[in-house]
C-alpha atoms as a printed R data frame, in Angstrom:
    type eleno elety resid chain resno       x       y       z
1   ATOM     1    CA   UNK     A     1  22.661  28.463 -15.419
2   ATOM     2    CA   UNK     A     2  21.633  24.599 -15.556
3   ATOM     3    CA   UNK     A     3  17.998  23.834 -14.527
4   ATOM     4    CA   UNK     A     4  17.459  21.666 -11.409
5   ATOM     5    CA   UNK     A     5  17.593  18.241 -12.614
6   ATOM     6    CA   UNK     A     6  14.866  16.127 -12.265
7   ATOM     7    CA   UNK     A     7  14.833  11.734 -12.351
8   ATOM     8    CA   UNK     A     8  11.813   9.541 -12.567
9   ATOM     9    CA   UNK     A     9  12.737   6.154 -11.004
10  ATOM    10    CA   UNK     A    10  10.308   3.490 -12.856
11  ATOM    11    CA   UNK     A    11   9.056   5.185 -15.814
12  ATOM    12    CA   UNK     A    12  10.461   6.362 -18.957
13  ATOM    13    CA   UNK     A    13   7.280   8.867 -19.720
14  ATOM    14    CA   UNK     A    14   7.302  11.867 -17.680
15  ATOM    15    CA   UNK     A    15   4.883  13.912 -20.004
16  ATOM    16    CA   UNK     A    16   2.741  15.097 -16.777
17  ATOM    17    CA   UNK     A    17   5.991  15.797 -15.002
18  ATOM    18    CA   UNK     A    18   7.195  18.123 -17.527
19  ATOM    19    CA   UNK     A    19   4.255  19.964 -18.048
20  ATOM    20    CA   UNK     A    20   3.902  20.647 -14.403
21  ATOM    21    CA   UNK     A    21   7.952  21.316 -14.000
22  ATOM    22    CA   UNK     A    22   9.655  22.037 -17.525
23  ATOM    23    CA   UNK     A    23   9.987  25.597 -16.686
24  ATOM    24    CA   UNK     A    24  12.099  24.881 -13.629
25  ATOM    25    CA   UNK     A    25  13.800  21.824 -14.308
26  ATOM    26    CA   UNK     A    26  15.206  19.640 -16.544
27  ATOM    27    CA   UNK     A    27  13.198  16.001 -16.513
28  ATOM    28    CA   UNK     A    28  14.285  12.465 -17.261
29  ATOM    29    CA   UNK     A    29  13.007   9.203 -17.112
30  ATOM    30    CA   UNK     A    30  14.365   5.643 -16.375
31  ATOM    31    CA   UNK     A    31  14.251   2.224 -17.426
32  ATOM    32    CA   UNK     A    32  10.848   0.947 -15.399
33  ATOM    33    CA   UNK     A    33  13.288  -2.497 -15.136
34  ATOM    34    CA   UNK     A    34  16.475  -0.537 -13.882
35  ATOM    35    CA   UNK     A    35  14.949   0.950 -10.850
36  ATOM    36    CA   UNK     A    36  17.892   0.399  -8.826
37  ATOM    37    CA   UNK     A    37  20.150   1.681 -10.643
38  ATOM    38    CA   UNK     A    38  21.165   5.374 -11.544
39  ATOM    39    CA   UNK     A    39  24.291   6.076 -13.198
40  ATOM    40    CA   UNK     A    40  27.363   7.985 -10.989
41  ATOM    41    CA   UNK     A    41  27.184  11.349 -13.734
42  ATOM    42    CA   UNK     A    42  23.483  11.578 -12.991
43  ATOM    43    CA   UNK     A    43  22.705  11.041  -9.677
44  ATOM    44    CA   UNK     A    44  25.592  13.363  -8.824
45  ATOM    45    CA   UNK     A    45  23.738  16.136 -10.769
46  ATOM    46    CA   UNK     A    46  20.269  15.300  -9.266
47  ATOM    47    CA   UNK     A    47  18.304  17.703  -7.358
48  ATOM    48    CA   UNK     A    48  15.014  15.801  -7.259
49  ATOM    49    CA   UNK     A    49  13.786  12.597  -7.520
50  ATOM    50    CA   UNK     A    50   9.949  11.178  -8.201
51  ATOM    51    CA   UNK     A    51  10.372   7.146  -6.855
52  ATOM    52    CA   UNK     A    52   7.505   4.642  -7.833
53  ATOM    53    CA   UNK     A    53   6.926   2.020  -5.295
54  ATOM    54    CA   UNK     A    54   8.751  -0.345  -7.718
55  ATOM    55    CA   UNK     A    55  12.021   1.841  -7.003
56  ATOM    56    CA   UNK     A    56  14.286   0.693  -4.060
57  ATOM    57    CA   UNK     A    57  16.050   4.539  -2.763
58  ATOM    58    CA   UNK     A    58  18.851   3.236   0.135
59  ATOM    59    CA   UNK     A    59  21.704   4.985   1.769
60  ATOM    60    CA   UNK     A    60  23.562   4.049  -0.448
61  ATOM    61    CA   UNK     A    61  22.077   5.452  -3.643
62  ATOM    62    CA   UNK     A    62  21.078   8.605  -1.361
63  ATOM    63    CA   UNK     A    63  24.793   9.288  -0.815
64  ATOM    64    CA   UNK     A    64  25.834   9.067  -4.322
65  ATOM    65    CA   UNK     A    65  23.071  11.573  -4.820
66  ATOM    66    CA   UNK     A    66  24.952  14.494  -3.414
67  ATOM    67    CA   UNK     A    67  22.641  17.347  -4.507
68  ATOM    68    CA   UNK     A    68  19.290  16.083  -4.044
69  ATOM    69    CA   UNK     A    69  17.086  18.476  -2.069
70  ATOM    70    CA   UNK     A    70  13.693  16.000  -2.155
71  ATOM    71    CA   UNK     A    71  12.664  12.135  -2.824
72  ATOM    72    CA   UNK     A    72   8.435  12.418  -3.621
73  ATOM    73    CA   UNK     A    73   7.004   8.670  -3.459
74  ATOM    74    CA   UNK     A    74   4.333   8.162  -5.845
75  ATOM    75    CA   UNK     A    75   1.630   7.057  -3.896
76  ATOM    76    CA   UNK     A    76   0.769   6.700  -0.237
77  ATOM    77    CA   UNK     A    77   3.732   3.950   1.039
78  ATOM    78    CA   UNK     A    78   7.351   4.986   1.288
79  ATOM    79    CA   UNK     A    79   8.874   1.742   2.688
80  ATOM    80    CA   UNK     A    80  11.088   1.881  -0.740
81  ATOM    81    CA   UNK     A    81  12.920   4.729   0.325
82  ATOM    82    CA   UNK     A    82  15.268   4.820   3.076
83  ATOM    83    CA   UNK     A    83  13.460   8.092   4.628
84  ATOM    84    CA   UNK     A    84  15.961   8.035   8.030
85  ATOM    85    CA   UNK     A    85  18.887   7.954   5.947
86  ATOM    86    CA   UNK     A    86  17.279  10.534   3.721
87  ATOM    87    CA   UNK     A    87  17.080  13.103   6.305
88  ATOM    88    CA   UNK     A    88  20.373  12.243   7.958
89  ATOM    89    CA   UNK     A    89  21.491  13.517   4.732
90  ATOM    90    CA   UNK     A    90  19.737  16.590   4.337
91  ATOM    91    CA   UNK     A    91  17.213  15.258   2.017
92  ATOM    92    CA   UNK     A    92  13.578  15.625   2.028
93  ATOM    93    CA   UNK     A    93  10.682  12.932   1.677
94  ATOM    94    CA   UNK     A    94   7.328  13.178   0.876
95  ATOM    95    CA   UNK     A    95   4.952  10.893  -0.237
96  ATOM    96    CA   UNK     A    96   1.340  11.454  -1.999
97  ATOM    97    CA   UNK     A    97  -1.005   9.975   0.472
98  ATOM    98    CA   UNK     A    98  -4.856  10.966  -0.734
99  ATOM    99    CA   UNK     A    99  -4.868  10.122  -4.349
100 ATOM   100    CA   UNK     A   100  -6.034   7.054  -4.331
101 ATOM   101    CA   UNK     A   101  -8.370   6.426  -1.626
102 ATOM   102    CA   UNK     A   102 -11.189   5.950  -2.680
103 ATOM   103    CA   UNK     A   103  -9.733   3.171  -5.310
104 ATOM   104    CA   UNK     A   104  -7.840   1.224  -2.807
105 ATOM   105    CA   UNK     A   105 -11.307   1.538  -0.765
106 ATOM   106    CA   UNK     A   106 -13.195   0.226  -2.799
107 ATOM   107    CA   UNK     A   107 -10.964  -2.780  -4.020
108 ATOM   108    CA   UNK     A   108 -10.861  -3.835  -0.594
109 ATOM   109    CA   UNK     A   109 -14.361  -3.852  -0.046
110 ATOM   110    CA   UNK     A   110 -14.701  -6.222  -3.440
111 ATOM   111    CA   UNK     A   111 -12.485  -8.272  -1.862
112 ATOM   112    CA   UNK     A   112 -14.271  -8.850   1.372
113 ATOM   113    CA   UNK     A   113 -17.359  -9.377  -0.169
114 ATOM   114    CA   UNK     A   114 -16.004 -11.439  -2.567
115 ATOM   115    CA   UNK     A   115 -14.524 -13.319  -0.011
116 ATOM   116    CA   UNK     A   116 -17.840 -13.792   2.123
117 ATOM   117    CA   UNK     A   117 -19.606 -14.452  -1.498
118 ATOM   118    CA   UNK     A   118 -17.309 -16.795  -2.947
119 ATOM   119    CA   UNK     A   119 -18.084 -14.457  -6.609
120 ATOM   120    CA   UNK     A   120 -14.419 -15.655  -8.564
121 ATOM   121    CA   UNK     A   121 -14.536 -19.404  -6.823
122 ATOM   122    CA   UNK     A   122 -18.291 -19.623  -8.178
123 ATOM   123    CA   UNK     A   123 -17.283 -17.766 -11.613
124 ATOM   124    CA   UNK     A   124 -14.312 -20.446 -11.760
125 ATOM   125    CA   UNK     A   125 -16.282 -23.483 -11.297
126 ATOM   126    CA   UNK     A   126 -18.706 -22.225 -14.056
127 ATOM   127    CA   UNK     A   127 -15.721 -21.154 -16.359
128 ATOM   128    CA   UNK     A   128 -14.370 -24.650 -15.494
129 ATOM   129    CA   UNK     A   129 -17.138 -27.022 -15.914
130 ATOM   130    CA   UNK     A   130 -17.407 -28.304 -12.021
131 ATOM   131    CA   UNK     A   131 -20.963 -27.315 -11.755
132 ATOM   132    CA   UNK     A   132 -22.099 -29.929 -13.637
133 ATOM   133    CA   UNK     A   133 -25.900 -30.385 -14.552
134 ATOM   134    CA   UNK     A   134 -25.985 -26.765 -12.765
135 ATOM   135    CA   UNK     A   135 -28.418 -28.820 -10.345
136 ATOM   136    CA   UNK     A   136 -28.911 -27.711  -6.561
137 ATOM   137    CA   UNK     A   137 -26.724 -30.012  -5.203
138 ATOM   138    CA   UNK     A   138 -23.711 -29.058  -7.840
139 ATOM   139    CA   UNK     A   139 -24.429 -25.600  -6.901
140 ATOM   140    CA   UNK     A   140 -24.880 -25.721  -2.905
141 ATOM   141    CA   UNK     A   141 -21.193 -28.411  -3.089
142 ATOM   142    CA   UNK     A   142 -19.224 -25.356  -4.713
143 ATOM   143    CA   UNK     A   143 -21.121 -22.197  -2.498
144 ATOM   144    CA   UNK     A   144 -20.418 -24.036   0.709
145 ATOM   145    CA   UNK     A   145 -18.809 -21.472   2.747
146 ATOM   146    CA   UNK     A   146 -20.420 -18.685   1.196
147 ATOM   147    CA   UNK     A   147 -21.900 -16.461   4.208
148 ATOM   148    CA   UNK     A   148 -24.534 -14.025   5.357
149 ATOM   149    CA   UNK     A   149 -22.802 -10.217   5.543
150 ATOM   150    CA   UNK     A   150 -24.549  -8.665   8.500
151 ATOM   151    CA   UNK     A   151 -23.236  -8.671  12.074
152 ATOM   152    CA   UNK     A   152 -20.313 -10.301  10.622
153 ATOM   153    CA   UNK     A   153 -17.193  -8.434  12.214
154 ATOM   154    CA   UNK     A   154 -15.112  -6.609  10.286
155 ATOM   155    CA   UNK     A   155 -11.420  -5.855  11.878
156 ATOM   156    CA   UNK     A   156  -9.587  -2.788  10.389
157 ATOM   157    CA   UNK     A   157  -5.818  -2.340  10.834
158 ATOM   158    CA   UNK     A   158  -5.478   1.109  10.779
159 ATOM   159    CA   UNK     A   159  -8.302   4.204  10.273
160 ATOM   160    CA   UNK     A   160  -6.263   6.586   8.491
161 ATOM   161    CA   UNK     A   161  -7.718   7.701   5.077
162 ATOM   162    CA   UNK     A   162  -8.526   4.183   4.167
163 ATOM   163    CA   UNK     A   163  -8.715   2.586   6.944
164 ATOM   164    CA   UNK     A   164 -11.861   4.736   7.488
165 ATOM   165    CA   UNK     A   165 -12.930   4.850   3.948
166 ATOM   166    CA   UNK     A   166 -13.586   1.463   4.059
167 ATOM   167    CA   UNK     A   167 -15.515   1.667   7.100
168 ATOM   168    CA   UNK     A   168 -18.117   4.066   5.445
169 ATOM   169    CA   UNK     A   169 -18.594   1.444   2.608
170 ATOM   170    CA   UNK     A   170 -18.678  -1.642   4.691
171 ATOM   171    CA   UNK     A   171 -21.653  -0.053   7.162
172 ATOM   172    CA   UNK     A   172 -24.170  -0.334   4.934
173 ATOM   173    CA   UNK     A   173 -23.950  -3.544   4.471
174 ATOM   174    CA   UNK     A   174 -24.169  -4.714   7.913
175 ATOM   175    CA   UNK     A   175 -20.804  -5.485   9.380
176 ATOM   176    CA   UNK     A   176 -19.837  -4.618  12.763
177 ATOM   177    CA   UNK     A   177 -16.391  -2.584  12.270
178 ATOM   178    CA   UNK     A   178 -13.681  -2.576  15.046
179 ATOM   179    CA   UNK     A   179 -10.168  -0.945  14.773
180 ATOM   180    CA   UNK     A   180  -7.443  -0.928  16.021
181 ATOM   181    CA   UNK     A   181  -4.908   2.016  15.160
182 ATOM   182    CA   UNK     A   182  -2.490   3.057  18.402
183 ATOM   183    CA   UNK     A   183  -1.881   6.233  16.483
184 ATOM   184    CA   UNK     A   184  -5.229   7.340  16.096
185 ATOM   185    CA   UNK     A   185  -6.617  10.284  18.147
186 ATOM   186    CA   UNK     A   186  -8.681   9.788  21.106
187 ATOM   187    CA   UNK     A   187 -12.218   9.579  19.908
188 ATOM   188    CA   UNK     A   188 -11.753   9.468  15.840
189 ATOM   189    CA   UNK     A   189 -13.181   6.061  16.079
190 ATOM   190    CA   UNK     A   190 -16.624   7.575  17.531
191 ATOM   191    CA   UNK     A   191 -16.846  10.520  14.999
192 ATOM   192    CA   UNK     A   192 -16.833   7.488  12.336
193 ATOM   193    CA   UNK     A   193 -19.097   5.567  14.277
194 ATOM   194    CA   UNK     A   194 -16.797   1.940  14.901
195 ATOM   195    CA   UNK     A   195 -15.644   0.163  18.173
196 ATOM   196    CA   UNK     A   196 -11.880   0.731  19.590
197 ATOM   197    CA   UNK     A   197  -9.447  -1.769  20.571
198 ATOM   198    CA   UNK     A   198  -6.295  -1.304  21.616
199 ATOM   199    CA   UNK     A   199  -3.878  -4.621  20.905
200 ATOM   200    CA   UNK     A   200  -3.675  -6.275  18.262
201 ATOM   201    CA   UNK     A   201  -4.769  -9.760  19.529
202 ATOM   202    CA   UNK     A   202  -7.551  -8.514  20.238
203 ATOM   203    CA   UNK     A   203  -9.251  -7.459  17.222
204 ATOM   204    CA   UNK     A   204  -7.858 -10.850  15.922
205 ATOM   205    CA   UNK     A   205  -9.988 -12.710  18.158
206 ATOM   206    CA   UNK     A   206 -12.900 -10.978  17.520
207 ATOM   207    CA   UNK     A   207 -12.760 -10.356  13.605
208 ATOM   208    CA   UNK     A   208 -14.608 -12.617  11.014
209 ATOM   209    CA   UNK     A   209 -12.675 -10.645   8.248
210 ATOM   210    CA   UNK     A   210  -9.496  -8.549   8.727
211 ATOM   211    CA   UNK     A   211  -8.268  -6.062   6.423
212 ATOM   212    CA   UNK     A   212  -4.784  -4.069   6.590
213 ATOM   213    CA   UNK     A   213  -4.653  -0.339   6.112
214 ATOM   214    CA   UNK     A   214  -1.385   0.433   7.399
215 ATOM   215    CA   UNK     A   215   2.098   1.417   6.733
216 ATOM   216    CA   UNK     A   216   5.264  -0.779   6.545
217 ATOM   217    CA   UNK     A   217   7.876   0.094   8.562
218 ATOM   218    CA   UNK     A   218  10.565  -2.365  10.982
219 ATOM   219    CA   UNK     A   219   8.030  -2.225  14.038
220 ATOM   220    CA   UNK     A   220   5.170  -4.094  11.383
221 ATOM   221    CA   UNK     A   221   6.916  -5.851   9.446
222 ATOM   222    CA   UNK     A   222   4.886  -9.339   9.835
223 ATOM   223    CA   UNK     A   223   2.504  -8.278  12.105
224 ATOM   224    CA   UNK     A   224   0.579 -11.151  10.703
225 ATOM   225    CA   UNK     A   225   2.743 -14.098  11.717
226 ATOM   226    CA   UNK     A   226   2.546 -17.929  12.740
227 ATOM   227    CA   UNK     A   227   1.825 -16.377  16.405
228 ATOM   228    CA   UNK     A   228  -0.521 -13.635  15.921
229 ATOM   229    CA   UNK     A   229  -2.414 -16.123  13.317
230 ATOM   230    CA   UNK     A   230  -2.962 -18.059  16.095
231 ATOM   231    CA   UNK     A   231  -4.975 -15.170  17.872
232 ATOM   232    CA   UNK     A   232  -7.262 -14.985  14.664
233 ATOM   233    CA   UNK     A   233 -11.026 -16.557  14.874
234 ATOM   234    CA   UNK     A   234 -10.938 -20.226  13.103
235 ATOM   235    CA   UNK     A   235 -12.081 -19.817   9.530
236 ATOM   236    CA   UNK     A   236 -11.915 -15.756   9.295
237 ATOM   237    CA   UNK     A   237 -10.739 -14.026   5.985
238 ATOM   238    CA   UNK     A   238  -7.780 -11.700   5.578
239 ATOM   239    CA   UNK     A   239  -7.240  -8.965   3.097
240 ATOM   240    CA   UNK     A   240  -4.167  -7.064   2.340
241 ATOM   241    CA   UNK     A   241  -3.866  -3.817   0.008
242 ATOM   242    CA   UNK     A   242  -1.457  -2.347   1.608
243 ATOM   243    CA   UNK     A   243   1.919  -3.551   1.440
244 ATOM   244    CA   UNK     A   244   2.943  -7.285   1.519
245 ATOM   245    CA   UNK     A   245   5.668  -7.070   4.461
246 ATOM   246    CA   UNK     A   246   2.936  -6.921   6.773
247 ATOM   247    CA   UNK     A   247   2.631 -10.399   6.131
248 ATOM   248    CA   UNK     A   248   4.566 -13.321   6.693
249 ATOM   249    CA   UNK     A   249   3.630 -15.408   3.903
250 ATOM   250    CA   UNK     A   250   4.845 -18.977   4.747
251 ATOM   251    CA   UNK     A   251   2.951 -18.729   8.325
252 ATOM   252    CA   UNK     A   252  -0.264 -17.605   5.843
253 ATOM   253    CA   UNK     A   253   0.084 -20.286   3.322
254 ATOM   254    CA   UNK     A   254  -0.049 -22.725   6.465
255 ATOM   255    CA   UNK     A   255  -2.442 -21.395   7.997
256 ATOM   256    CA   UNK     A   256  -4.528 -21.237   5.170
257 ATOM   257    CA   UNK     A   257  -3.353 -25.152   4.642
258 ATOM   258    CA   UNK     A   258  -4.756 -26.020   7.730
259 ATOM   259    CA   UNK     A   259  -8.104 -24.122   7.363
260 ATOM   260    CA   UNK     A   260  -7.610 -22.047   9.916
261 ATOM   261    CA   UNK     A   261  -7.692 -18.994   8.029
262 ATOM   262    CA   UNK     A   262 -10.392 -19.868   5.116
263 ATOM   263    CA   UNK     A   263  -9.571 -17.359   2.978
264 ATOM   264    CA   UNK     A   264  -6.938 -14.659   1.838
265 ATOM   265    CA   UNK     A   265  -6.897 -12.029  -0.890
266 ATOM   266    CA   UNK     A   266  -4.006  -9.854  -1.511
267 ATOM   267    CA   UNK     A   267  -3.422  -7.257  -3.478
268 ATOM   268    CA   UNK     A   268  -0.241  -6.743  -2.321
269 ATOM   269    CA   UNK     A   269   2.706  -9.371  -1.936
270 ATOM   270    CA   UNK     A   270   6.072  -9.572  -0.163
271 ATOM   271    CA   UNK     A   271   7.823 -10.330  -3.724
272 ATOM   272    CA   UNK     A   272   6.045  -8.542  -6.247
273 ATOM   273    CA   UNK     A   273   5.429  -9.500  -9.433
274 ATOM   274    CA   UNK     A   274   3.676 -12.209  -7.450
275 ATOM   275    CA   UNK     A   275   4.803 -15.559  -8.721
276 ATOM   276    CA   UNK     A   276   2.948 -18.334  -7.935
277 ATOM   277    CA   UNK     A   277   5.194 -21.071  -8.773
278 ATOM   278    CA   UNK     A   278   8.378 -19.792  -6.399
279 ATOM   279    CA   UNK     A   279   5.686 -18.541  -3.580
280 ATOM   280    CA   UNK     A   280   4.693 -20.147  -0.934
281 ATOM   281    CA   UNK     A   281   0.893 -18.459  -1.423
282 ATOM   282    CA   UNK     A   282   1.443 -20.420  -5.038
283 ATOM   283    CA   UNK     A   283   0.122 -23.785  -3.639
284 ATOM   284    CA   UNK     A   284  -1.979 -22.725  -0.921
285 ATOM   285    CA   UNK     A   285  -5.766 -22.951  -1.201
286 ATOM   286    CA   UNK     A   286  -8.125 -20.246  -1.031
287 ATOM   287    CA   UNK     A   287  -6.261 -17.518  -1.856
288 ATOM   288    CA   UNK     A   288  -6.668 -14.491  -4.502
289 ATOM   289    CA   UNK     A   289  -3.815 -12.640  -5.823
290 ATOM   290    CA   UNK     A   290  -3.811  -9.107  -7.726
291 ATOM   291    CA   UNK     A   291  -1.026  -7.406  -8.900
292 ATOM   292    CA   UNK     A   292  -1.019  -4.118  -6.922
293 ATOM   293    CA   UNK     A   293  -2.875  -1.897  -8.597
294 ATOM   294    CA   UNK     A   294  -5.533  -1.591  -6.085
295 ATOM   295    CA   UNK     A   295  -4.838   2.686  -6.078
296 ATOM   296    CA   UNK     A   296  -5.103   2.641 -10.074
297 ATOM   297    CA   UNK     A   297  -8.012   4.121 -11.760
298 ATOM   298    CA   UNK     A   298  -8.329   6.276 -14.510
299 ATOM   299    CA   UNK     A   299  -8.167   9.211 -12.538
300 ATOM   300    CA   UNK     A   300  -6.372   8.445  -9.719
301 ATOM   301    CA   UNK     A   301  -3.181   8.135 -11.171
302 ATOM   302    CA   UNK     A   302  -2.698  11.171 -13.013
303 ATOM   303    CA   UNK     A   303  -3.840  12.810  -9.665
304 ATOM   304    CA   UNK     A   304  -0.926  10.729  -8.184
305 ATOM   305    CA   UNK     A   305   1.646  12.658 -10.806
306 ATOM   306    CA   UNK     A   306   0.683  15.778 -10.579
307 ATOM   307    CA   UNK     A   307   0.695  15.867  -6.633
308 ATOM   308    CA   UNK     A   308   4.157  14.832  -6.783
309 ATOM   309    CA   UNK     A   309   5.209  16.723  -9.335
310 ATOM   310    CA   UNK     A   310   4.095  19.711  -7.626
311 ATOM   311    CA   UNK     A   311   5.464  18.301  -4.374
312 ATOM   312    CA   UNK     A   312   8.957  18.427  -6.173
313 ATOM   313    CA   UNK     A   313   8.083  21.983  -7.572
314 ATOM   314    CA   UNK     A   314   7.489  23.027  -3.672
315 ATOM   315    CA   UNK     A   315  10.742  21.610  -2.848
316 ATOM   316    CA   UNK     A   316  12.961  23.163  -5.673
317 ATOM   317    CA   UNK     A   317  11.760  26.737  -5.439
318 ATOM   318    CA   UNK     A   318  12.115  26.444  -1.469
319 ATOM   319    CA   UNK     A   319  14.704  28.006   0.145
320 ATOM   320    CA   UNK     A   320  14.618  24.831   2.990
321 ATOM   321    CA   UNK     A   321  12.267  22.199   3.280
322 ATOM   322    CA   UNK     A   322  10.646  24.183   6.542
323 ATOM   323    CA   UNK     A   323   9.757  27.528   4.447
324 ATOM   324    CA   UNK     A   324   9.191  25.764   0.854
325 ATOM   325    CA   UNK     A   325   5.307  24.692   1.450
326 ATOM   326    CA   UNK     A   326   5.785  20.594   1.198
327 ATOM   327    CA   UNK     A   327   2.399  19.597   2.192
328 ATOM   328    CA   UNK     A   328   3.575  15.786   2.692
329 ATOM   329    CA   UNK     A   329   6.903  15.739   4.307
330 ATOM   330    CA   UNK     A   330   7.263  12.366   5.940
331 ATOM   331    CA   UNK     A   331  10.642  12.253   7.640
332 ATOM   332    CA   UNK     A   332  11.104  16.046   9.407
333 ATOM   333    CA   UNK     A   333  12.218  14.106  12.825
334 ATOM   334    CA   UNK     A   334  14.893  12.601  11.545
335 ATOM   335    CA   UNK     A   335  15.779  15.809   8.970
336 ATOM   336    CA   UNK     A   336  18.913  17.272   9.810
337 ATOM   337    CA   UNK     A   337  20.170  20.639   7.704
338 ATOM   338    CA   UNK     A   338  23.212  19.456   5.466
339 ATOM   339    CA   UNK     A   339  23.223  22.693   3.169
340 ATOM   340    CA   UNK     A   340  21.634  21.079   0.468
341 ATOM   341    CA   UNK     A   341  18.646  23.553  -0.089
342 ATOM   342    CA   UNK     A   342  20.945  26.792  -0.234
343 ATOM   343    CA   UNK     A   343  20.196  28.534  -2.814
């Protein structure tokens, strides 16, 4: 009998994934530029599929895929795959949500403080020659802006794993942390030691900085818009690493125009690769763009492989996704039992 066949969507090397699931399954890779497309003789023959954020999984491609048991997203998001229409269709999701934590973490907290620091405006000027005899007034033109950490308030978007990992690195350096989160648990917010608000707006208003640890779904999609700008403090700082819908970028770039908002850095971009000459954020001042790789580190991402190779492992040896021990199954409500895991 055939092995369970196995499809990487966005890389060609799946070393870790076969030596986690060779003995169970046959594994292939795929063009990291063809992520949306998967031939008709292999997805009908699929019965697993590892998706990068780069892939895009919809209906469509889910229906073509008529023996898939389980999509695994690598990393935390799963925006790219249609996880409703998944489970209409019998199909499992998970996604890998505690590899890379402490990375993401920690590149937003070296974006906030290089935000209140001005550290790559200052490095520019240097690298540029605008600091001219280095004198004071050359250096205090250029560091205007640059401000004092404590008491500053620091608004979170979400305290999941994140979300509250960068709430242990920003108290020690003075901040005053607010959330807001309407999933969170009663009382989480005091076990971590930060103030609770419930709306939106109003950790806006009150927020020097804010910083976005939260899925994408419809309900968020441009939470951060021309009106909820508006609510924001005049001159405050926003950082995104988490995923670029939850911005709308044209109301940023004007807002960021106008001064309002003094400062942006984003990891994360509603068209990625970011380009900044068809991007709106491309001729807007004070703004720092990385290319999403705020998870990566040397050891976070072959922790991100294995997990979800072994997530797929769970799946295939699993009799239905409720007995086969996924340990990050994302869409159960809308799962509905189409046969597909019958042995």
């Amino acid at each position: 009998m055939a092995l369970p066949l196995v499809v990487v969507l966005g890389s060609e090397n799946v070393s870790v994934e076969q030596d986690i699931l060779g003995s169970i399954a046959t594994v292939i890779g795929t063009d990291p530029h063809q992520t949306r497309h998967v031939p008709d003789e292999i997805a009908s023959r699929v019965s697993a599929v590892s998706a990068w954020h780069t892939a895009r999984v919809d209906r469509e491609l889910l229906k073509r895929m008529k023996n898939c048991k389980i999509v695994v997203c690598c990393g935390a998001g799963y925006d790219n795959v249609d996880a409703q229409a998944a489970g209409q269709l019998g199909i499992a999701v998970s996604n890998a949500p505690a590899y890379g934590t402490e990375e993401v973490a920690d590149s937003a907290m070296c974006l906030i403080l290089n935000l209140h620091r001005r550290t790559l405006h200052l490095e520019r000027c240097l690298r540029e020659g605008k600091m001219g005899d280095g004198g004071v007034e050359c250096q205090l033109r250029e560091a205007t802006g640059a401000r004092r950490i404590r008491g500053k308030v620091l608004g979170l978007v979400g305290l999941g794993r994140i979300g509250t990992a960068v709430a242990l690195r920003a108290k020690p350096f003075g901040f005053d942390i607010v959330c807001y989160d309407p999933f969170l648990l009663e009382g989480i917010e005091k076990a971590v030691g930060v103030r609770r608000v419930y709306c939106l707006e109003e950790l806006l208003s009150q927020s020097d900085c804010v910083s976005l640890h939260c899925y994408l779904n419809d309900d968020n999609r441009h939470m951060i818009n021309e009106k909820t700008l508006g609510y924001m403090k005049p001159g405050a700082f926003i950082v995104n690493t988490a995923r670029g819908g939850l911005i709308d970028e044209n109301a940023l770039a004007e807002a960021l125009k106008s001064g309002h908002v003094a400062a942006a850095a984003l990891d994360v971009q509603e068209k990625e690769p970011f380009d900044s000459k068809s991007s709106s954020l491309g001729q807007a001042p004070n703004v720092i763009c990385t290319p999403h790789v705020a998870w990566y580190s040397d050891c976070a991402w072959p922790d991100c492989l294995k997990f979800t190779a072994e997530e797929i492992g769970r799946g295939l040896v699993g009799t239905s996704p409720f007995t086969s021990g996924l340990r990050s199954w994302v869409n159960t409500e809308s799962y509905e039992d189409q046969g597909r895991w019958t042995c």
